[in-house]
Phi, psi and omega in degrees: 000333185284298212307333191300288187319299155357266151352306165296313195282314161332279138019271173310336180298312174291330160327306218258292163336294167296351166225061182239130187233139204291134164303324185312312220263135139305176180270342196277337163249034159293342179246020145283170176271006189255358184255352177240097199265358202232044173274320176313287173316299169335318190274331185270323162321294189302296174336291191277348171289327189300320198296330177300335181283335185261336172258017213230311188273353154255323158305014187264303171271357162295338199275329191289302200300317188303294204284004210245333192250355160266142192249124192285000000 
C-alpha cells in the first residue's frame, strides 16, 4: 500500500514539474523547451513512479495468491 501511495504522490509531483513555468520568461518562449525547466525531472518522476506501480502490483499478487494457498 505505501508503495501504491508512493506512486500517486510522484505523479503529483511530476504534474506539477511538467507544466511549472518561470514568471520571468516571456510569452514569446512558451513554446520552447527552455521556458519549461523542471520537465527532465518530471519524466524521471513519472518513470519511477511507474516502476513503484509495477512492484506495488506484484507484490499485490503474490500476497493474494500466498493468501489463497492457506488452510485454515
Amino acid at each position: 500500500m505505501c508503495l501504491l501511495v508512493m506512486a500517486i504522490a510522484l505523479f503529483v509531483v511530476s504534474v506539477f514539474f511538467y507544466s511549472y513555468q518561470p514568471a520571468s520568461e516571456g510569452l514569446y518562449l512558451s513554446a520552447s523547451l527552455g521556458s519549461y525547466p523542471y520537465r527532465v525531472y518530471a519524466i524521471m518522476f513519472v518513470g519511477f513512479g511507474s516502476v513503484l506501480m509495477l512492484a506495488a502490483s506484484v507484490s499485490y499478487s503474490k500476497r493474494n495468491k500466498n493468501l489463497g494457498h492457506k488452510t485454515y
